[in-house]
DRENPA-3360 file (N, C-alpha, C; in nm, 2 decimals, always signed):
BEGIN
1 = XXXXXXXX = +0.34/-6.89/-2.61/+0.32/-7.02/-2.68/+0.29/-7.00/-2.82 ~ +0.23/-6.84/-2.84/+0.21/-6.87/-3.01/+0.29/-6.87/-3.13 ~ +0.43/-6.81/-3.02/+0.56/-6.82/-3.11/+0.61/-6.97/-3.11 ~ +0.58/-7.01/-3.05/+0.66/-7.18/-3.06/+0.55/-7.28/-3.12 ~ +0.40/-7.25/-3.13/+0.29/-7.29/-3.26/+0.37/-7.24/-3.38 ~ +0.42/-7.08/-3.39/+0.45/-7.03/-3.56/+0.57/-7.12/-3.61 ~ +0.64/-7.13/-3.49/+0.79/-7.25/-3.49/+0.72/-7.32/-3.57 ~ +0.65/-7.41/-3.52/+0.59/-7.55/-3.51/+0.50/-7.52/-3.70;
9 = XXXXXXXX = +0.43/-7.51/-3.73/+0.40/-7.45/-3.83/+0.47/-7.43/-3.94 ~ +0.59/-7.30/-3.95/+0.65/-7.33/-4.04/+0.77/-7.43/-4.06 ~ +0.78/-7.50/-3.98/+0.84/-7.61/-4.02/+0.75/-7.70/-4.09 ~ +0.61/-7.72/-4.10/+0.54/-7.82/-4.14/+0.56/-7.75/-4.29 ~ +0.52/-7.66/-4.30/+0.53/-7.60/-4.43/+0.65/-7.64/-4.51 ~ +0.76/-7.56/-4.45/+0.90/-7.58/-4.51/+0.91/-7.76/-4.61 ~ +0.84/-7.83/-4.49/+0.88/-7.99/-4.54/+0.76/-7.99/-4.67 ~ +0.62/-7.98/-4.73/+0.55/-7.94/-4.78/+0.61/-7.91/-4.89;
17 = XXXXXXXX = +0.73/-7.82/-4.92/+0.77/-7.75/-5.02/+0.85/-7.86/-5.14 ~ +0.91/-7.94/-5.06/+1.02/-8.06/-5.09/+0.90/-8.19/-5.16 ~ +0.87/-8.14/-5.27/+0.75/-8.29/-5.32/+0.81/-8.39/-5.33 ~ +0.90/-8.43/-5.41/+1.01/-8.57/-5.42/+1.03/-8.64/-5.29 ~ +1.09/-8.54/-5.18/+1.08/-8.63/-5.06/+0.89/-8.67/-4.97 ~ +0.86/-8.58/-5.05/+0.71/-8.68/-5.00/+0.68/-8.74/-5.06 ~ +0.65/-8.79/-5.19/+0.64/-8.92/-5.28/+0.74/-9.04/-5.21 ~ +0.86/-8.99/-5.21/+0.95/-9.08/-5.15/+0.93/-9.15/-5.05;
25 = XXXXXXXX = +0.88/-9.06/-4.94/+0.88/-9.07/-4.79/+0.78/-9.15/-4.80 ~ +0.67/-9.15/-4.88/+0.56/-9.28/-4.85/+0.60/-9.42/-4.95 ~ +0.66/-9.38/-5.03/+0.74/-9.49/-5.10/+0.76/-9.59/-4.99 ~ +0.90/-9.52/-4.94/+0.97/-9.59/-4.87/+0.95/-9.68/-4.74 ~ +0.86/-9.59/-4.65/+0.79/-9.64/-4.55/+0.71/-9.75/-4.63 ~ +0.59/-9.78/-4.70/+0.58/-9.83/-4.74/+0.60/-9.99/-4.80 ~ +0.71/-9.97/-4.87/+0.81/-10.10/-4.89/+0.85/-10.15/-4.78 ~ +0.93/-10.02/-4.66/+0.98/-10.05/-4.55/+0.85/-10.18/-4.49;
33 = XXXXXXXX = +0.75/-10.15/-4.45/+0.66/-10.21/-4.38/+0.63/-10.33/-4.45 ~ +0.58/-10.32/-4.60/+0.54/-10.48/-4.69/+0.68/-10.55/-4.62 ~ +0.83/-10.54/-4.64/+0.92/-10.64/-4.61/+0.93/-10.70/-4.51 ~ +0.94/-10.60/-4.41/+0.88/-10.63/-4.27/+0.81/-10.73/-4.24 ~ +0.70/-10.70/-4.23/+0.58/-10.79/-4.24/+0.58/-10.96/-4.33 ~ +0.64/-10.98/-4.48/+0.67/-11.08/-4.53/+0.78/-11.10/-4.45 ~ +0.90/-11.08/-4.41/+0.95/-11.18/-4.34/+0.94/-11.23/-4.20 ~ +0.83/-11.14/-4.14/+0.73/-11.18/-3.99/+0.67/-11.30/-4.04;
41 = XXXXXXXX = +0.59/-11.30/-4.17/+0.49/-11.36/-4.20/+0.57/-11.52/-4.24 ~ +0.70/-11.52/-4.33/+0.77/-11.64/-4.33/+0.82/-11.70/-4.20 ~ +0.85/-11.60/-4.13/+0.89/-11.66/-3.95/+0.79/-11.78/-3.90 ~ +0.65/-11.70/-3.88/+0.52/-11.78/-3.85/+0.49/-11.86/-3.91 ~ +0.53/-11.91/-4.03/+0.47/-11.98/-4.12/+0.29/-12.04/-4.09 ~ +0.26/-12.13/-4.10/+0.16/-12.16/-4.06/+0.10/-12.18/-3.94 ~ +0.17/-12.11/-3.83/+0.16/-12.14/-3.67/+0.05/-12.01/-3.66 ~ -0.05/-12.08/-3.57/-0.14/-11.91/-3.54/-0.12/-11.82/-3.45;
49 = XXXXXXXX = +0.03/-11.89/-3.34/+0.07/-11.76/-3.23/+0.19/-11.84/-3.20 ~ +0.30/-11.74/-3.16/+0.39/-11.78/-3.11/+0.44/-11.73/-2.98 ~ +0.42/-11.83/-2.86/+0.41/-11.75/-2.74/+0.32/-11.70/-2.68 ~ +0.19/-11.71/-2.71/+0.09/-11.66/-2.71/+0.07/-11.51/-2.77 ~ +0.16/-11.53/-2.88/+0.13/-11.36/-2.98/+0.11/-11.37/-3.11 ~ +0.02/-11.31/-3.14/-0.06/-11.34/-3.31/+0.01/-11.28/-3.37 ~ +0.04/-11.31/-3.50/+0.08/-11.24/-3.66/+0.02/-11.14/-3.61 ~ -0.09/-11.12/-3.60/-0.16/-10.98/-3.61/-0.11/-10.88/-3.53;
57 = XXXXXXXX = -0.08/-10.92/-3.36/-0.01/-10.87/-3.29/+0.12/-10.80/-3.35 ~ +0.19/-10.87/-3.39/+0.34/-10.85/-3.42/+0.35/-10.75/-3.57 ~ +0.22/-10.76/-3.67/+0.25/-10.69/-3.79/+0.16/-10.54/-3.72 ~ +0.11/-10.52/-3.58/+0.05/-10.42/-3.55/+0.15/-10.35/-3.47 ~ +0.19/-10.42/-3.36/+0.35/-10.36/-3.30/+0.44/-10.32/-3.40 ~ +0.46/-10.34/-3.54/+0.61/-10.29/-3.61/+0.54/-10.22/-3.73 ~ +0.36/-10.18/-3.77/+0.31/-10.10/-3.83/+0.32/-9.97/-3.73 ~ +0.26/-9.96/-3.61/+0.29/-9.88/-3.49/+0.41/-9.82/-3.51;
65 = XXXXXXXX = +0.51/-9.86/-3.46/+0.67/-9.82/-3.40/+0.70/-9.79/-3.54 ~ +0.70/-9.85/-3.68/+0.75/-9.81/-3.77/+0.71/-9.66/-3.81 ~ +0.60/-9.64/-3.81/+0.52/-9.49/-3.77/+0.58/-9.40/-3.67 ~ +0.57/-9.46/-3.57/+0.57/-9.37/-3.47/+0.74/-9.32/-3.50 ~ +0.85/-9.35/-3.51/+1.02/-9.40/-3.55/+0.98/-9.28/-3.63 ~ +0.93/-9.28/-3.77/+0.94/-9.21/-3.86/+0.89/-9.04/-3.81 ~ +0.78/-9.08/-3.72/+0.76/-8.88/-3.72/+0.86/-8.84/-3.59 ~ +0.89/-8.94/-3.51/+1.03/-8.92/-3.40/+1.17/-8.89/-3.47;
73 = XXXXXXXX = +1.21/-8.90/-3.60/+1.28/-8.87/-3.64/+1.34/-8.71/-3.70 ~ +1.41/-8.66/-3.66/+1.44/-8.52/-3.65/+1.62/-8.51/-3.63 ~ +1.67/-8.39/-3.71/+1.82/-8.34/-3.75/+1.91/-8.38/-3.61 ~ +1.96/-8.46/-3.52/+2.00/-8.46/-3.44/+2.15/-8.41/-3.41 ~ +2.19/-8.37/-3.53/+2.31/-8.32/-3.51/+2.28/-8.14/-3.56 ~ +2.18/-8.09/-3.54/+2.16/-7.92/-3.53/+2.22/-7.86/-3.49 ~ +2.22/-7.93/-3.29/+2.30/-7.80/-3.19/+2.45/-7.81/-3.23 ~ +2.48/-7.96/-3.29/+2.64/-8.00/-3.28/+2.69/-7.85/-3.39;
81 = XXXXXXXX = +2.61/-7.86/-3.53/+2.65/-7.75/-3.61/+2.62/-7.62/-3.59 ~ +2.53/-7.57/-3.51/+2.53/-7.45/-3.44/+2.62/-7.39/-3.40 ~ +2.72/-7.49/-3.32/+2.80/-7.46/-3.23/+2.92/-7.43/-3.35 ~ +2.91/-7.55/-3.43/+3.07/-7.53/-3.53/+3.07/-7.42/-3.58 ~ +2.97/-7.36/-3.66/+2.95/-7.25/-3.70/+2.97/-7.17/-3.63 ~ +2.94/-7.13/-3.51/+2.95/-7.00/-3.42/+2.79/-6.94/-3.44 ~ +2.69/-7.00/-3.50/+2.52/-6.92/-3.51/+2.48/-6.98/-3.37 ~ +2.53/-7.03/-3.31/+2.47/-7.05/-3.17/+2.44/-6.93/-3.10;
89 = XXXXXXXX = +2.51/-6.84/-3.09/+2.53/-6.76/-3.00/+2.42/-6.63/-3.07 ~ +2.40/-6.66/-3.19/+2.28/-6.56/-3.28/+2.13/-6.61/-3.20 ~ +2.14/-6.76/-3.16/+1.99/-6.83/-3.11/+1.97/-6.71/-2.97 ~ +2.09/-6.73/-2.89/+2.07/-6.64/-2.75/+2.01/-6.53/-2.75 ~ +2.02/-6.46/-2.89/+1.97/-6.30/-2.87/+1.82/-6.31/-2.89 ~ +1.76/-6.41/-2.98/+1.66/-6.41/-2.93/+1.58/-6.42/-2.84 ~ +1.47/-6.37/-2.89/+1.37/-6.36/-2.71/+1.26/-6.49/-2.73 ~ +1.37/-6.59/-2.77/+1.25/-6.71/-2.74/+1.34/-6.84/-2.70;
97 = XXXXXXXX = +1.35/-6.92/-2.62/+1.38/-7.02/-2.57/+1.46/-7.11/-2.69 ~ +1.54/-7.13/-2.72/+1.59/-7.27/-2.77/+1.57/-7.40/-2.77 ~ +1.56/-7.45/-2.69/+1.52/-7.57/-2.69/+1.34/-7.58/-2.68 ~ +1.28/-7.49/-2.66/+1.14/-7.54/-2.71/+1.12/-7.49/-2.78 ~ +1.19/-7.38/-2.90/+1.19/-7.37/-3.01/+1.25/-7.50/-3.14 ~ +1.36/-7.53/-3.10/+1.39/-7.69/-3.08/+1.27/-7.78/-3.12 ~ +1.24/-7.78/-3.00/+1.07/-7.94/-3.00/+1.01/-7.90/-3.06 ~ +0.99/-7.74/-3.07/+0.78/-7.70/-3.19/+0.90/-7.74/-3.32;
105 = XXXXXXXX = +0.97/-7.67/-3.37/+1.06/-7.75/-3.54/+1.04/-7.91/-3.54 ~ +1.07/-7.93/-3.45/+1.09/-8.12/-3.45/+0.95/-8.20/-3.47 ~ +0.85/-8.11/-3.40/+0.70/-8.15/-3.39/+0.63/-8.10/-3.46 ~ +0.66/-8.01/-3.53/+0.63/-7.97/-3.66/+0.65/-8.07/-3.78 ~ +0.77/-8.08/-3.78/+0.81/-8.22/-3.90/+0.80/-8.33/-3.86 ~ +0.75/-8.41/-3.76/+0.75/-8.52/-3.73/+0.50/-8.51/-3.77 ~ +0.47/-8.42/-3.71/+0.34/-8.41/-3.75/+0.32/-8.39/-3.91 ~ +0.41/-8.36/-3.99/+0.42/-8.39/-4.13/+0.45/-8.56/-4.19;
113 = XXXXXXXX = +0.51/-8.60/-4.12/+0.57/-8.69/-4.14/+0.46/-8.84/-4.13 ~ +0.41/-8.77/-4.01/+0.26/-8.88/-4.00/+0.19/-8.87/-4.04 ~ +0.12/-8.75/-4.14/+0.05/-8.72/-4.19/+0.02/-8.75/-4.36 ~ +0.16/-8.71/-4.40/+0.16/-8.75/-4.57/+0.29/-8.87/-4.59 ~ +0.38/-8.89/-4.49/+0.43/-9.06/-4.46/+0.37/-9.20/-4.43 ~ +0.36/-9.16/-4.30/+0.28/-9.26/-4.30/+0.15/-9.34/-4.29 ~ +0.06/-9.22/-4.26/-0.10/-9.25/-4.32/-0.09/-9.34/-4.45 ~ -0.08/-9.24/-4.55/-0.09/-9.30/-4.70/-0.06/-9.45/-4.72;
121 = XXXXXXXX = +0.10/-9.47/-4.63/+0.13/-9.59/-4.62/+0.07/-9.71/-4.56 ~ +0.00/-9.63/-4.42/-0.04/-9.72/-4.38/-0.21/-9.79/-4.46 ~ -0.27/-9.71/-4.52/-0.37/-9.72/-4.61/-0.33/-9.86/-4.72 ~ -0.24/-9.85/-4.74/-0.13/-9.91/-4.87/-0.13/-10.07/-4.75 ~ -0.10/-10.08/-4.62/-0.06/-10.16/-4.54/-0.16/-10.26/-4.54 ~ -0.30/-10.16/-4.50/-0.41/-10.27/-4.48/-0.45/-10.35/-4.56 ~ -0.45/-10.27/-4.68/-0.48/-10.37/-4.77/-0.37/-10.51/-4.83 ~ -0.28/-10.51/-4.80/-0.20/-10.59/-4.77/-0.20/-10.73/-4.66;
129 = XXXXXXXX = -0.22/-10.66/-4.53/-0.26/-10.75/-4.38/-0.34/-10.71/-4.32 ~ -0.39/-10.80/-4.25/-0.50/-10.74/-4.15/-0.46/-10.73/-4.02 ~ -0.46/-10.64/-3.94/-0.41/-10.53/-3.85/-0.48/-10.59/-3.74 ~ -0.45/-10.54/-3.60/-0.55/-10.56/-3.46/-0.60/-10.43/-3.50 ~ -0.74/-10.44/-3.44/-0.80/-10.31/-3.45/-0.78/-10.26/-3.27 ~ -0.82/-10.12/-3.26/-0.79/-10.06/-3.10/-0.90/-10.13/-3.03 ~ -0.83/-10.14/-2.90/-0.91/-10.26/-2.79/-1.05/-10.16/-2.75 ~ -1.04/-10.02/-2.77/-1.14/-9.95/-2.72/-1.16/-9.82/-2.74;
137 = XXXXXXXX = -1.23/-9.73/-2.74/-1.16/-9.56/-2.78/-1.14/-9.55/-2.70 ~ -1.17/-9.56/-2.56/-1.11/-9.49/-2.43/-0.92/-9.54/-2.47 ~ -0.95/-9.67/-2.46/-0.77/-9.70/-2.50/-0.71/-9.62/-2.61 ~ -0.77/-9.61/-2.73/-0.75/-9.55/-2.84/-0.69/-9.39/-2.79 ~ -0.78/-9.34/-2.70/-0.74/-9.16/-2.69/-0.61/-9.19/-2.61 ~ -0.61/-9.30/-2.49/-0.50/-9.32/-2.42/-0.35/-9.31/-2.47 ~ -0.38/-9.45/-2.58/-0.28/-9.46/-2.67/-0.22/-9.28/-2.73 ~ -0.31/-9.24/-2.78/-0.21/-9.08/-2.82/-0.16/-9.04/-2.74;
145 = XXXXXXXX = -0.21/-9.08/-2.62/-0.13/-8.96/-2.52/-0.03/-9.02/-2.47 ~ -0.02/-9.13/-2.44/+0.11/-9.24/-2.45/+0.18/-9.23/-2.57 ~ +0.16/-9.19/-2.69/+0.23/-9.16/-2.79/+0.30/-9.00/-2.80 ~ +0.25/-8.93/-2.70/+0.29/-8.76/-2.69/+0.43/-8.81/-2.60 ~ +0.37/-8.87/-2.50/+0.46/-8.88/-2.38/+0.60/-8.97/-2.44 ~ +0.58/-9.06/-2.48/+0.66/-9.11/-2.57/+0.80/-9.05/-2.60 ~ +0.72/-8.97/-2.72/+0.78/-8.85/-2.81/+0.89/-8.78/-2.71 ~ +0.81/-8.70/-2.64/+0.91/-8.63/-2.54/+1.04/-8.68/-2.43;
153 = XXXXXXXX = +1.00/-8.84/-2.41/+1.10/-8.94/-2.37/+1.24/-8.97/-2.48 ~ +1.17/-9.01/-2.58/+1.30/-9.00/-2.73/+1.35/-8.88/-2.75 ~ +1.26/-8.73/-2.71/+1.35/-8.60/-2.77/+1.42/-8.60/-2.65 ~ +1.40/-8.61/-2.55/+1.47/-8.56/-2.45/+1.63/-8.65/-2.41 ~ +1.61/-8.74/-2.47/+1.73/-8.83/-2.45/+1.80/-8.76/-2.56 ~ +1.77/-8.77/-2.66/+1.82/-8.70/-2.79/+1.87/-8.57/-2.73 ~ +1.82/-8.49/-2.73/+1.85/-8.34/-2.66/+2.01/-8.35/-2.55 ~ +1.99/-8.49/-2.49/+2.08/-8.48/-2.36/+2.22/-8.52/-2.45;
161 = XXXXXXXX = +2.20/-8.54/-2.57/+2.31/-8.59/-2.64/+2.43/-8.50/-2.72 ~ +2.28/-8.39/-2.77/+2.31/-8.30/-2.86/+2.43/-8.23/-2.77 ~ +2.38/-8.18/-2.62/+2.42/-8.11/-2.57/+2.52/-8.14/-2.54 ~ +2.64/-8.27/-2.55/+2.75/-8.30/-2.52/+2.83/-8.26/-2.63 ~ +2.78/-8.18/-2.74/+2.85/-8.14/-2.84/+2.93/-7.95/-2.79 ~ +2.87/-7.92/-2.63/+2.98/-7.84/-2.56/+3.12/-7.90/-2.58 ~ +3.10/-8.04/-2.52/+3.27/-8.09/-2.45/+3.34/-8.17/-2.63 ~ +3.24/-8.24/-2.69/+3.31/-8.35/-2.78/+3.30/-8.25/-2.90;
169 = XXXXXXXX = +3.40/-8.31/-3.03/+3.42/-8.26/-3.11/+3.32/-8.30/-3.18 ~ +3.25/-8.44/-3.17/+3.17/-8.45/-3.29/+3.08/-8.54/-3.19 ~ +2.93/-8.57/-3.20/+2.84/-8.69/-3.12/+2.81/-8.72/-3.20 ~ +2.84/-8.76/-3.35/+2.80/-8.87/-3.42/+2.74/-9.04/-3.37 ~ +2.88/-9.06/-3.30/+2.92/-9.18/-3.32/+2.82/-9.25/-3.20 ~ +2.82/-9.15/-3.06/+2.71/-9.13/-2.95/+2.59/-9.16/-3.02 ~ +2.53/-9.04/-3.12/+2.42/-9.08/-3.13/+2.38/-9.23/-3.28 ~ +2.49/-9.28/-3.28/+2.47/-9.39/-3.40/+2.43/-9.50/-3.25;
177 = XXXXXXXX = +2.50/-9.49/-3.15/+2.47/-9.62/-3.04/+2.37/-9.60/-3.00 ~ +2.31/-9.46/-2.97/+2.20/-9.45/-2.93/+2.07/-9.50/-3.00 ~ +2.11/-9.50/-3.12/+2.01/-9.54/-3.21/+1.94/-9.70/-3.25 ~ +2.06/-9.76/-3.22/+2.11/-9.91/-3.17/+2.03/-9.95/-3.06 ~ +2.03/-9.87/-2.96/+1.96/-9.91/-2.81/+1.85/-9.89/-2.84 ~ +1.79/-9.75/-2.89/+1.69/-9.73/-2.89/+1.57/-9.86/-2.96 ~ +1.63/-9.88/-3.10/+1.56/-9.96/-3.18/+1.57/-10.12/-3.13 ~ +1.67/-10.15/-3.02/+1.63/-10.27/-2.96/+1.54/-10.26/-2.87;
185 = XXXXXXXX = +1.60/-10.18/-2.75/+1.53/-10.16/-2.61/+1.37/-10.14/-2.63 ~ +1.34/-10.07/-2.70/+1.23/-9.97/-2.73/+1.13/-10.07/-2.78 ~ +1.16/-10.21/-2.88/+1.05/-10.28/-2.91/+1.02/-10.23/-3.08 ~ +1.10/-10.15/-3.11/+1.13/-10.12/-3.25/+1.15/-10.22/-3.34 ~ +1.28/-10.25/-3.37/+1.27/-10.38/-3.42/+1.30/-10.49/-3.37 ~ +1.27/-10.57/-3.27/+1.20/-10.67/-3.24/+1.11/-10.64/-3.09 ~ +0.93/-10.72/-3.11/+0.87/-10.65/-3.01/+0.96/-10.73/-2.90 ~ +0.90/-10.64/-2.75/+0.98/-10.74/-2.64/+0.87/-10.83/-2.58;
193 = XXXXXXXX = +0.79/-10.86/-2.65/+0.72/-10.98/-2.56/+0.82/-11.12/-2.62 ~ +0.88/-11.13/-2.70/+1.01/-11.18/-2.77/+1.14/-11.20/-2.68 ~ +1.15/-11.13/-2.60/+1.24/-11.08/-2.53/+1.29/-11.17/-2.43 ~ +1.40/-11.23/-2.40/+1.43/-11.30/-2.24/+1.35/-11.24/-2.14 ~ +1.27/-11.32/-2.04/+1.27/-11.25/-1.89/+1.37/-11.16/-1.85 ~ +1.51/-11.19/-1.84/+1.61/-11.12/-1.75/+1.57/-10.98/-1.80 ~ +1.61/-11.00/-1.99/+1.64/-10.88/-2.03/+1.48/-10.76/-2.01 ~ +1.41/-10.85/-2.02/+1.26/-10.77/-1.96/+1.31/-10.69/-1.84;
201 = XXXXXXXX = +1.35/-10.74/-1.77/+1.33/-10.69/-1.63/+1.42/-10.57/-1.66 ~ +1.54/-10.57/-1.69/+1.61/-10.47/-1.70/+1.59/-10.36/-1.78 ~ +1.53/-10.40/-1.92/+1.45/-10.30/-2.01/+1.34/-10.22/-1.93 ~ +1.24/-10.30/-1.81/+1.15/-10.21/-1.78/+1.23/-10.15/-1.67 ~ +1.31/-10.10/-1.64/+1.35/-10.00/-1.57/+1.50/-9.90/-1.59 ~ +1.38/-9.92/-1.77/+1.51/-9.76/-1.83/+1.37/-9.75/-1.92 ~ +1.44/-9.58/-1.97/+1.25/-9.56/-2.05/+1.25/-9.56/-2.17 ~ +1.36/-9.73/-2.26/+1.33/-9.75/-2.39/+1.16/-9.77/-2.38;
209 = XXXXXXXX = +1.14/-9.86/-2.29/+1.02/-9.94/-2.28/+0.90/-9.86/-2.32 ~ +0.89/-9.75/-2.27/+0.82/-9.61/-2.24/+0.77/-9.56/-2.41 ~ +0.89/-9.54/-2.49/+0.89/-9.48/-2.59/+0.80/-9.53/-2.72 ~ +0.80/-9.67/-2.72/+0.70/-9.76/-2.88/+0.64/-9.82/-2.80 ~ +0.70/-9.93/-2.72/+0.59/-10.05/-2.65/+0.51/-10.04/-2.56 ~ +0.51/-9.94/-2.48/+0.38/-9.89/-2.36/+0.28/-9.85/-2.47 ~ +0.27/-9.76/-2.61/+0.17/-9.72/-2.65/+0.10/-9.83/-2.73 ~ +0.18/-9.90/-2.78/+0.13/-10.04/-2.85/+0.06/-10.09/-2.76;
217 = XXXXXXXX = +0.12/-10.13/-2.67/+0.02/-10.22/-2.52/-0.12/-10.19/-2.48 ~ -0.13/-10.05/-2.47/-0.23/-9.96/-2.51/-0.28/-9.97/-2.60 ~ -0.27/-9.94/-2.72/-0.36/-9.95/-2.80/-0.42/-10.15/-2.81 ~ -0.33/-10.22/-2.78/-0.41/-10.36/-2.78/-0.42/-10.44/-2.67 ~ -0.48/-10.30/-2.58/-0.55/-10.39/-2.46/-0.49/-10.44/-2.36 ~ -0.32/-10.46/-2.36/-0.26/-10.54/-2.26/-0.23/-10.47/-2.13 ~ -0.29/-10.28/-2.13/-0.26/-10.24/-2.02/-0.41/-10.17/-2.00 ~ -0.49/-10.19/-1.91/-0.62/-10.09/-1.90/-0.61/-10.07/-1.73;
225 = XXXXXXXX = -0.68/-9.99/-1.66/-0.73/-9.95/-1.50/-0.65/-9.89/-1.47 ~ -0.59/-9.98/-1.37/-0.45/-9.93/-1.25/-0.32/-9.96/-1.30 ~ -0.34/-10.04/-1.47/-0.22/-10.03/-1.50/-0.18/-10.00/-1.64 ~ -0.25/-9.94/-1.68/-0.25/-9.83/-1.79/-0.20/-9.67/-1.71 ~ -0.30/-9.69/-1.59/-0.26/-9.55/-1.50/-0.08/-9.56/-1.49 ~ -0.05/-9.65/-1.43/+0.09/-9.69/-1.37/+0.18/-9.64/-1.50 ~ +0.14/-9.70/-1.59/+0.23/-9.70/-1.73/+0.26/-9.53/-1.81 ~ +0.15/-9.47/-1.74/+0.14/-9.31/-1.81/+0.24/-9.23/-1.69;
233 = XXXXXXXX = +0.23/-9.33/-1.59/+0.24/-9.26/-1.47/+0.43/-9.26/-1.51 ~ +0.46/-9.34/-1.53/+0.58/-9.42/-1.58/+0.65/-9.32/-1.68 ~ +0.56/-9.28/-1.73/+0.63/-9.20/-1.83/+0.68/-9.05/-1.82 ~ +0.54/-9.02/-1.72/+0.57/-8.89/-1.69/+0.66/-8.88/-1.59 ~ +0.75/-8.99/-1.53/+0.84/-8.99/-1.43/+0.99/-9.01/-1.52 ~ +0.96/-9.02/-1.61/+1.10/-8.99/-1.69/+1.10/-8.85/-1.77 ~ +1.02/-8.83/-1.81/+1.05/-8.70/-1.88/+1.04/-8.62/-1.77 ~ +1.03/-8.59/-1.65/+1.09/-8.55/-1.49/+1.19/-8.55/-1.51;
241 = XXXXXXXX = +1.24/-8.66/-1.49/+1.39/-8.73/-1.47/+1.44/-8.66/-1.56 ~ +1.45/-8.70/-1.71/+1.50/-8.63/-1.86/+1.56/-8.52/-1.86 ~ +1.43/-8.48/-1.79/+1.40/-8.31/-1.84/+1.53/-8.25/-1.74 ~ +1.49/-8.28/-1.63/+1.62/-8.20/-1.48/+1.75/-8.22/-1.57 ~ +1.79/-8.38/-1.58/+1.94/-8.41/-1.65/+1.94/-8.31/-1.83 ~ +1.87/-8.26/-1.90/+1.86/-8.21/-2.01/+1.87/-8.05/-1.93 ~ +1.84/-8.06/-1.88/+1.84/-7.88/-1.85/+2.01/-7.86/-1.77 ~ +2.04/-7.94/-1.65/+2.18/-7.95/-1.60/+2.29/-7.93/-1.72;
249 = XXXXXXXX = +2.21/-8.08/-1.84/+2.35/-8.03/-1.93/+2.39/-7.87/-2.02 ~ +2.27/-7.85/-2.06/+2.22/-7.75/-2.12/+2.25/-7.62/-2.05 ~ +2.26/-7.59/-1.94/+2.28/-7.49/-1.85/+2.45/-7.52/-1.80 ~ +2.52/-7.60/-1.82/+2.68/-7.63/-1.81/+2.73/-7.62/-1.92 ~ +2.63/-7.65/-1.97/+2.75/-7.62/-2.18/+2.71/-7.48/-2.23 ~ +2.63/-7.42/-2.16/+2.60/-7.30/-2.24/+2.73/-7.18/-2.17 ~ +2.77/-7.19/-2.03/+2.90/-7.18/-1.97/+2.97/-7.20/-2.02 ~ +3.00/-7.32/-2.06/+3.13/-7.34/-2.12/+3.13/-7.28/-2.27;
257 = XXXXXX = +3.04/-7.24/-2.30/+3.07/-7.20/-2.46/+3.21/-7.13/-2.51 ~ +3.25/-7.18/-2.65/+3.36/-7.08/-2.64/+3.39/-7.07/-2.79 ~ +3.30/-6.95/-2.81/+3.26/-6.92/-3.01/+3.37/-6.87/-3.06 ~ +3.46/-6.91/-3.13/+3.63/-6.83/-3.21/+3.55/-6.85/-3.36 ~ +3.61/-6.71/-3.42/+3.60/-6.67/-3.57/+3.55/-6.54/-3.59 ~ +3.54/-6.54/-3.70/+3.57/-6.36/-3.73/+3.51/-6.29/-3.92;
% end
């Protein structure tokens, strides 16, 4: 494991080195969230809940996911260029795992990315609106770990994608739709208390739901006991699921490999 911490690590560094994209990166987040927010805030206009959900609600759900989006974001077309290149077959000789070499890079830069992205920003945020604060610390520690679990639901779908870059020439276009579902299903951009009944019902049983809006829920109270339990429980029953279909593909395309050049 201490090789896949030094993974983890020097990627945090690497991104450290690049200063323009960290001025940027809080720049941008930042603007991202003020606009956001003013056109939540013109939606509501003077109404103090819609549906029974506060402004406050809704600028805490898309402060949340907007954060959380930004350190979940990582190279998703790596393995696709590995493979074009032919340095795939250089990863094998190593005596360390790929793909959880993989996650420590990705969790490496996504732990950068929370850190000098969107903290700063969010500091920049509050003073702008006033936020829900966490229903509780016990919820509060909950919520991270619902935010780990998360994490590994989004890479793992991702991962199951990469890996179709055995059979297709290019998963671009795969993962532009994926990113479409994700940012609806998931409560990204728009929360799903918003959402039709029907499409609730069918959202809660795929694990966009799992990825931004279970940990939000958590952090504001709308899931605690036997159903906070349920919701963690929920999660770790997809990255189960994930993980089996992520390793099938992974272990069929590594078969099929077929490196030409010279």
């Amino acid at each position: 494991m201490r090789a896949y911490l030094e993974f983890a690590i020097k990627k945090f560094q690497d991104k450290m080195a690049y200063r323009l994209d960290f001025f940027m990166g809080i720049v941008n987040t930042a603007i991202t969230i003020l606009v956001y927010l003013c056109i939540y805030r013109a939606l509501y206009g003077n109404a103090a809940d819609v549906d029974g959900i506060s402004y406050s609600m809704v600028a805490t759900n898309f402060v949340i996911t907007l954060g959380l989006s930004n350190a979940f974001h990582y190279n998703e077309m790596f393995l696709q260029d590995k493979i074009r290149d032919g340095s795939i077959t250089n990863e094998f000789l190593k005596p360390v795992s790929f793909i959880l070499r993989l996650l420590s890079e990705n969790i490496g830069e996504g732990a950068f990315k929370i850190i000098f992205h969107f903290l700063p920003a969010l500091g920049i945020t509050i003073l702008y609106t006033k936020l829900c604060p966490p229903e509780s610390v016990l919820g509060l520690f909950a919520m991270f770990l619902s935010v780990v679990l998360g994490y590994l639901i989004l890479w793992l779908i991702s991962f199951i994608i990469q890996t179709w870059s055995f059979w297709l020439f290019s998963v671009w276009g795969i993962i532009t739709i994926k990113n479409v579902f994700v940012s609806i299903l998931s409560g990204s951009l728009l929360p799903l208390w918003f959402m039709p009944e029907a499409l609730r019902g069918i959202i809660s049983v795929t694990p966009f739901e799992s990825i931004y809006f279970t940990p939000v829920r958590i952090y504001l109270g709308e899931l605690e006991g036997m159903e906070l339990l349920w919701a963690l429980a929920v999660q770790i029953m997809w990255i189960a699921v994930l993980g089996l279909i992520a390793n099938a593909f992974w272990k069929k395309g590594v078969k099929k490999l077929v490196v030409q050049g010279g």
